[in-house]
C-alpha positions as CSV (number, residue, x, y, z in Angstrom):
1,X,-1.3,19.3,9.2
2,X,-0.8,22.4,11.2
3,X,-1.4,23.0,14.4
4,X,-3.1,25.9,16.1
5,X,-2.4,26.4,19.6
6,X,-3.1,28.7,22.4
7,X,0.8,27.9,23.6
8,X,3.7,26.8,22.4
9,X,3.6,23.5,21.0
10,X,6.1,20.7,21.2
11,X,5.2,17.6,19.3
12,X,7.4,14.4,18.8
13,X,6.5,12.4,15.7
14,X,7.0,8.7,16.8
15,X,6.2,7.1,13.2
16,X,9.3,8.2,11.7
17,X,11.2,5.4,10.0
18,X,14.2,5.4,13.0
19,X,11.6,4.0,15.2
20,X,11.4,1.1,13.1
21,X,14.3,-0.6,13.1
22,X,15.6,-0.1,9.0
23,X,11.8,-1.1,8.0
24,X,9.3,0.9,6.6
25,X,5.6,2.2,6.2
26,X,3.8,1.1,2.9
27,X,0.0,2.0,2.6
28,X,-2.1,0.3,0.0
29,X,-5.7,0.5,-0.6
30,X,-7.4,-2.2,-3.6
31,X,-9.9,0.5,-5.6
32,X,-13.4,-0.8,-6.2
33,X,-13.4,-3.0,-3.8
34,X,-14.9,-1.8,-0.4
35,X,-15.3,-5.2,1.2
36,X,-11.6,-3.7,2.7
37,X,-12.9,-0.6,3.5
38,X,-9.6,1.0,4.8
39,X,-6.4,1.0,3.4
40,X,-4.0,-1.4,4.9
41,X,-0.2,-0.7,6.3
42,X,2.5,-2.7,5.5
43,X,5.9,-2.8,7.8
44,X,8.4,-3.8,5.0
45,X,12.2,-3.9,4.5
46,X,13.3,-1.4,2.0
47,X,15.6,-4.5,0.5
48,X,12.4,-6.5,-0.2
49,X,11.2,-7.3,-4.0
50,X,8.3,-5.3,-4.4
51,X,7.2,-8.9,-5.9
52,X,7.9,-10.6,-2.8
53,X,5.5,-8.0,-1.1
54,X,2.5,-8.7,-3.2
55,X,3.1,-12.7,-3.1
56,X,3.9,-12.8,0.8
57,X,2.3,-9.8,2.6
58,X,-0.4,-8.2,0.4
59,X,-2.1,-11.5,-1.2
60,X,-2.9,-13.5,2.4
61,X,-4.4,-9.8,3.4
62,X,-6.6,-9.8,0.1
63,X,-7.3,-13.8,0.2
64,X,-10.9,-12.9,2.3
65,X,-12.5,-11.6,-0.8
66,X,-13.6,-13.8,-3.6
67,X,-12.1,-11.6,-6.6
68,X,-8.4,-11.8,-4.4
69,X,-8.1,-15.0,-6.7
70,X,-8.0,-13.8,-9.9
71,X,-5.6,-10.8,-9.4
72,X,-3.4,-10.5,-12.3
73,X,-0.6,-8.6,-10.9
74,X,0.9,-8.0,-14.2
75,X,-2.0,-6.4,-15.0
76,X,-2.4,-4.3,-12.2
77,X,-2.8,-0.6,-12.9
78,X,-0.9,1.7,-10.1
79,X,-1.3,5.1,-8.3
80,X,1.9,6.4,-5.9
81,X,0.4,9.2,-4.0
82,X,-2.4,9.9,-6.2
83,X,-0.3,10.0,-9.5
84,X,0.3,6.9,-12.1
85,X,3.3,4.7,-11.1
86,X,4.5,1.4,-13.0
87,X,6.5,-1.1,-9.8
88,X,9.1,-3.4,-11.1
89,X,8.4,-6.2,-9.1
90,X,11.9,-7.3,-9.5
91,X,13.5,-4.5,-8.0
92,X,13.2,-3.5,-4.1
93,X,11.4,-1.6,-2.3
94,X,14.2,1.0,-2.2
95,X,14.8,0.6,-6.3
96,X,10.8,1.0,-6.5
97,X,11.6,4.6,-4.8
98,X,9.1,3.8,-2.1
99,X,9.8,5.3,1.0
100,X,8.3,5.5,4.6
101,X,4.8,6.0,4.6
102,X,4.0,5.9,0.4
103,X,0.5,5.0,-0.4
104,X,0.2,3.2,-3.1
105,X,-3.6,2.3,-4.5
106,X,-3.8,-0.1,-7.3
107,X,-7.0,-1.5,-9.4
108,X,-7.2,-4.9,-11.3
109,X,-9.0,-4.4,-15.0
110,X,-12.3,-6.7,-15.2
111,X,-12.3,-7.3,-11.5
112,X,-15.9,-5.5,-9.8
113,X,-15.7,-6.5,-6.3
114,X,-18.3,-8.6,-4.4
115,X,-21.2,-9.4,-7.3
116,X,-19.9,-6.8,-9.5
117,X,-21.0,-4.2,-6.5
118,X,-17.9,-2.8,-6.0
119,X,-17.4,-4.4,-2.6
């Protein structure tokens, strides 16, 4: 976002990917399902199985709502920065071509959220 100042402005950026030690930034938001109201950040190794990231990181974040049990990852229909994307969850991060700071949304077909509200 730009900045309009009244001076010069010097800004240092301290989320860049060197200032996490050869890890990485993933967002992820779960659509139609509001009960996680904000999108959640991942710190992930570009090496990981994007697999390995839904099974181990993203599943005990989702485990608080009651639809997180009948996720059918296979199923799963993806957006990478607001455009379709199919993941290989065999393949890593880095073979996904996710980089620092993606934001990835995904929905799961016949799952409504909280009652079928959406939440």
């Amino acid at each position: 976002m730009p900045v309009a100042a009244v001076k010069e402005y010097v800004g240092v950026a301290r989320d860049t990917v060197a200032n996490y030690h050869g890890n990485q930034i993933l967002y992820m938001c779960w659509d139609g399902h509001l009960m996680l109201a904000a999108p959640f950040s991942l710190l992930v190794s570009p090496e990981m199985k994007f697999g390995d990231v839904l099974t181990g990181m993203v599943a005990p974040i989702l485990q608080v709502h009651p639809d997180a049990a009948h996720i059918n990852w296979a199923e799963a229909r993806w957006e990478k920065d607001d455009e379709p994307w199919t993941p290989d969850p065999e393949k890593s991060i880095r073979d996904n071509g996710l980089h620092h700071k993606d934001f990835l949304r995904f929905s799961t077909p016949g799952l409504k959220g909280y009652r079928g509200l959406g939440i």
